[in-house]
C-alpha positions in Angstrom: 0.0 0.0 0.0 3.1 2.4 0.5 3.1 3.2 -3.2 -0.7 4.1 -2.9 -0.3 6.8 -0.4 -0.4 10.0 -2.1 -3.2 8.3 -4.3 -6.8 9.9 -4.1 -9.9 8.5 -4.9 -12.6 10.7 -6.7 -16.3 9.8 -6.5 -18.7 11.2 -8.7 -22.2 11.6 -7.6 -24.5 12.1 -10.7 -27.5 12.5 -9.7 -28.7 11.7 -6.2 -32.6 11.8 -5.1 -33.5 15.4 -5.4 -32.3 17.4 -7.9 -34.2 18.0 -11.6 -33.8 19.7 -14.8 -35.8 23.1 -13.6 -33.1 23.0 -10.5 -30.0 22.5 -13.3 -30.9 21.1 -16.9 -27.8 19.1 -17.2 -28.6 16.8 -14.4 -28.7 12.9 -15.8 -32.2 11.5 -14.8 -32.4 8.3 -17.3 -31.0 5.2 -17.1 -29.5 6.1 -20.5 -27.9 9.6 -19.1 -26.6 8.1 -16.4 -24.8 5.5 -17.9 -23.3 8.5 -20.8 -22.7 10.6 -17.7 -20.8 7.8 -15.4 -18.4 7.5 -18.5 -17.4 10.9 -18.8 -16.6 11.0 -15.5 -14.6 7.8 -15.7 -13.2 9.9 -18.5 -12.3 12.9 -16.4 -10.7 10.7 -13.4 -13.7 9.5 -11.5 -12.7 6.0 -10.0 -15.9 5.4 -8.4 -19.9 6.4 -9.6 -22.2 6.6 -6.6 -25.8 5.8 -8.4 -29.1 7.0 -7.8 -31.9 6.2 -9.9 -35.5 8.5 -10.5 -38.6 7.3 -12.6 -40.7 7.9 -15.5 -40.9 11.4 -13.5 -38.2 12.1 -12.2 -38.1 11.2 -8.3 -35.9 9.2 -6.8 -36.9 5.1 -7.1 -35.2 2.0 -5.8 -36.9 0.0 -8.5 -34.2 -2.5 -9.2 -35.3 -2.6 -12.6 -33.8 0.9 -13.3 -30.7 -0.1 -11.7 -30.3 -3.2 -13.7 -30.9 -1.1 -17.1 -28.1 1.5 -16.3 -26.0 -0.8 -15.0 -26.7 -3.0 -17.8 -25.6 0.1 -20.3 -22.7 1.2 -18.5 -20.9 -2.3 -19.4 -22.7 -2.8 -23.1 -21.9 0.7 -24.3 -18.5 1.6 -22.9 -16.7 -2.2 -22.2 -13.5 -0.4 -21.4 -14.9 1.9 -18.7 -13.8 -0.1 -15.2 -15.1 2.1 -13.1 -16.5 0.6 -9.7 -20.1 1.0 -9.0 -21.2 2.1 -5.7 -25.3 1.4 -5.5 -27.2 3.2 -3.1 -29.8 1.7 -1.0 -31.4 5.0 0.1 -33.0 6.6 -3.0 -36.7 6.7 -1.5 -37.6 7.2 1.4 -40.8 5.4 0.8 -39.7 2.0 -0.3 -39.5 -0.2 1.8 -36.4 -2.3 3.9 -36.8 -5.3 1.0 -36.8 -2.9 -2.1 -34.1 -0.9 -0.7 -31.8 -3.9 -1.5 -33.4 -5.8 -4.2 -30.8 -4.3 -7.0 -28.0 -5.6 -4.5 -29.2 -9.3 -4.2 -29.5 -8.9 -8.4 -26.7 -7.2 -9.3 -23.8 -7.7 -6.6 -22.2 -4.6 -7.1 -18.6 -3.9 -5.7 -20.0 -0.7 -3.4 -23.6 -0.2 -2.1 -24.2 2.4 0.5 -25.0 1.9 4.1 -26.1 4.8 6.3 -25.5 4.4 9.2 -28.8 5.9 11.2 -32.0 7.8 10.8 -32.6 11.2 10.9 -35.0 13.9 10.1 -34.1 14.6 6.6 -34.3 18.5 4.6 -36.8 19.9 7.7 -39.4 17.6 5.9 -39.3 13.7 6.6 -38.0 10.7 8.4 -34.7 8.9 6.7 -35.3 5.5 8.3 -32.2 3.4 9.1 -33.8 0.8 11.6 -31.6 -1.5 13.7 -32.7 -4.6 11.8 -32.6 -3.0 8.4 -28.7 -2.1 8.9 -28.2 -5.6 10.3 -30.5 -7.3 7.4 -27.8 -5.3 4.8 -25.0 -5.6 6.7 -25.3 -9.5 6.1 -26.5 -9.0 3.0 -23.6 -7.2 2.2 -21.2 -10.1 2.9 -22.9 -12.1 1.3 -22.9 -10.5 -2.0 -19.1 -9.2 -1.6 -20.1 -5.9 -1.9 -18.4 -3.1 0.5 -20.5 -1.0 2.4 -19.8 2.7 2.1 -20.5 3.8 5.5 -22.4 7.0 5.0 -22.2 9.0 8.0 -24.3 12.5 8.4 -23.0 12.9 12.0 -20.4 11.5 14.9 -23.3 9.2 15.8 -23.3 7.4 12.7 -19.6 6.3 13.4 -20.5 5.4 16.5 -22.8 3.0 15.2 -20.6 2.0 12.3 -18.1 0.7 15.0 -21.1 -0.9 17.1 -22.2 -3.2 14.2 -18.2 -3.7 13.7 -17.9 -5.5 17.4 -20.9 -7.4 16.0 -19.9 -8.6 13.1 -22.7 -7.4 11.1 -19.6 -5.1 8.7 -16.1 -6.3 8.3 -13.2 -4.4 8.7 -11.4 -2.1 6.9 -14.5 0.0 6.6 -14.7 2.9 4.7 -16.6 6.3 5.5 -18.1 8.5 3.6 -19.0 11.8 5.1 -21.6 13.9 4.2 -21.7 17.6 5.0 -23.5 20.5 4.9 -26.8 18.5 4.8 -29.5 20.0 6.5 -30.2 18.2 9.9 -26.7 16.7 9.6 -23.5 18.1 10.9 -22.5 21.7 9.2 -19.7 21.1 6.4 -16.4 23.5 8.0 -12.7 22.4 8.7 -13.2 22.3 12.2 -16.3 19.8 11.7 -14.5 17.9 9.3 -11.4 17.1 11.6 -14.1 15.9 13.9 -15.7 13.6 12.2 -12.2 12.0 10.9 -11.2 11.8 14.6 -14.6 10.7 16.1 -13.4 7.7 13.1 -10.3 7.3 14.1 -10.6 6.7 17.5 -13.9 4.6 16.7 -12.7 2.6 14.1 -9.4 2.7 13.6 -7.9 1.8 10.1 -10.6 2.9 8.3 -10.8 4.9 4.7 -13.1 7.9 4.2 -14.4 10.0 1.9 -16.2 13.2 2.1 -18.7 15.7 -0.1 -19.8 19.0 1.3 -23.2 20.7 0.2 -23.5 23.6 -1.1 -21.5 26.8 0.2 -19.7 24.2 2.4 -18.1 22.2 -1.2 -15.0 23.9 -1.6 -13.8 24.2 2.1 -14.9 20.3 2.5 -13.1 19.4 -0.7 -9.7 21.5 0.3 -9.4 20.2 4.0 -10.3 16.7 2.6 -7.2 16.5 0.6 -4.9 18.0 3.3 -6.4 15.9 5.7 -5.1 12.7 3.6 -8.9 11.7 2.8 -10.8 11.1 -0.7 -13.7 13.4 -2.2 -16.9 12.8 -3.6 -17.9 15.6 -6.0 -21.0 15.8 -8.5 -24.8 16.5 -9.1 -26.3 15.0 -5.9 -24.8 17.5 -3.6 -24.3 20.4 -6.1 -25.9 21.5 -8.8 -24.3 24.7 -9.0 -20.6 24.8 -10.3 -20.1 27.9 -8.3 -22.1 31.4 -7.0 -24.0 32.0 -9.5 -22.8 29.1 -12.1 -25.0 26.3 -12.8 -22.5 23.3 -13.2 -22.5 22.1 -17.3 -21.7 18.5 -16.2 -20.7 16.0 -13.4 -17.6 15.6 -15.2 -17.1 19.5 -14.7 -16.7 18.8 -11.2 -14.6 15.9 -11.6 -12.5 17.6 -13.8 -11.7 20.6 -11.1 -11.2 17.6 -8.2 -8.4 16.6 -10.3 -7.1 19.7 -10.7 -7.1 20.5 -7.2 -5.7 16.9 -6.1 -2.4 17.6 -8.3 -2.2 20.9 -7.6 -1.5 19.5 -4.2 1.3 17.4 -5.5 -0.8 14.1 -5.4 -2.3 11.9 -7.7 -6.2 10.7 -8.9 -6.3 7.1 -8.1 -7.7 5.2 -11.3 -10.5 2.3 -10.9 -7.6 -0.6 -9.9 -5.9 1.2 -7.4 -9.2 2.4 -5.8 -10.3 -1.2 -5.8 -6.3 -2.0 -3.5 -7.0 1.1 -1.8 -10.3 -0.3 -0.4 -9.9 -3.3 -0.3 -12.0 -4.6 -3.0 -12.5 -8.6 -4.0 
């Protein structure tokens, strides 16, 4: 791993649950723009694509059938493109604990993501994590080989994380991904940031992480993530807007500057292969 150190690994977020074409019109919503979109970012440096799904009208869906399609068009259009696929399992807050995981019994993919607890989510609803459903896909998980990407909103969630650890329900190394600047989860700053990595570090020691920061909070989040030795997740489903005032013209936009900033720091963008090493991935 010694040769891997000043490696960073860049996740691009396309699309997420929320966003549409009013809020930015270059935002992928069918299985078909995803699957162009994923490539370009592949393209740009991405090493890992963090996949949402919507429907016929544009919410978020865990049908699995969507999942399977853009999957399924990712590999049949672009063979070359080895970039690992990282499912989420938290696209609708309506569907229930057996549809949320219904694409990961199908399609085994490498990365599926696991938050870590409930919370009130955007001042509006309940984002259910229930102690059996993290346990249910926690085994799941295994069984299917695919790593959980521990997504944590606040401290509490790595304290959970390393809770389900002691029980076996996740294997070690885990990896974190944290997500700032959400609103009812922790504010995206510096100070927050070192917080979270050491609330992880003491909690779970040996662990990789990731962060994205919303909004206003990108930037700052993306800078200290670097110079903190950690990995960024950029893209559509925390940003639609490239800067103040600049609606972003594509994920791979974003993925391009995360590059840029990454060497500029006398690093390097990890490609698919040594993401997989990095992480520990079968």
């Amino acid at each position: 791993m010694s040769d891997l150190k000043n490696k960073r690994i860049i996740t691009a977020a396309v699309t997420g649950a929320w966003p549409k074409k009013e809020n930015n019109p270059n935002v992928p919503m069918t299985p078909s723009e995803i699957a162009d979109d994923v490539y370009a970012c592949w393209k740009a440096g991405a090493a890992i694509a963090h996949l949402h799904m919507r429907d016929d009208e544009g919410n978020g869906t865990m049908d699995h059938n969507k999942f399977k399609e853009t999957v399924d068009l990712i590999h049949e259009r672009y063979p070359e493109c080895d970039i690992i696929l990282n499912l989420t399992t938290s696209g609708d807050i309506h569907a229930d604990d057996e549809t949320r995981v219904q694409h990961v019994k199908e399609l085994k993919p490498e990365m599926a993501s696991y938050d870590c607890g409930s919370m009130n989510w955007l001042n509006t609803s309940l984002f259910i994590n229930s102690p059996k459903f993290l346990e249910d896909c926690g085994k799941l998980f295994q069984e299917t080989n695919t790593k959980p990407e521990i997504e944590a909103f606040d401290p509490g969630m790595i304290a959970n994380a390393a809770y389900y650890l002691k029980k076996g329900v996740i294997k070690a190394p885990l990896h974190f991904q944290f997500c700032m600047g959400c609103a009812n989860g922790i504010p995206g700053s510096v100070k927050n940031l070192l917080f979270m990595k050491e609330t992880m570090d003491q909690l779970c020691p040996g662990s990789t992480w990731s962060c994205s920061g919303v909004g206003h909070s990108a930037m700052e989040v993306m800078y200290a993530a670097i110079a903190l030795g950690g990995n960024i997740r950029v893209g559509m489903e925390d940003n639609v807007m490239y800067k103040k005032g600049q609606l972003a013209d594509s994920n791979a936009q974003f993925v391009e500057r995360a590059k840029r900033v990454i060497e500029e720091f006398g690093l390097e963008v990890a490609t698919p292969d040594e993401a997989r090493q990095i992480l520990g991935l079968k």
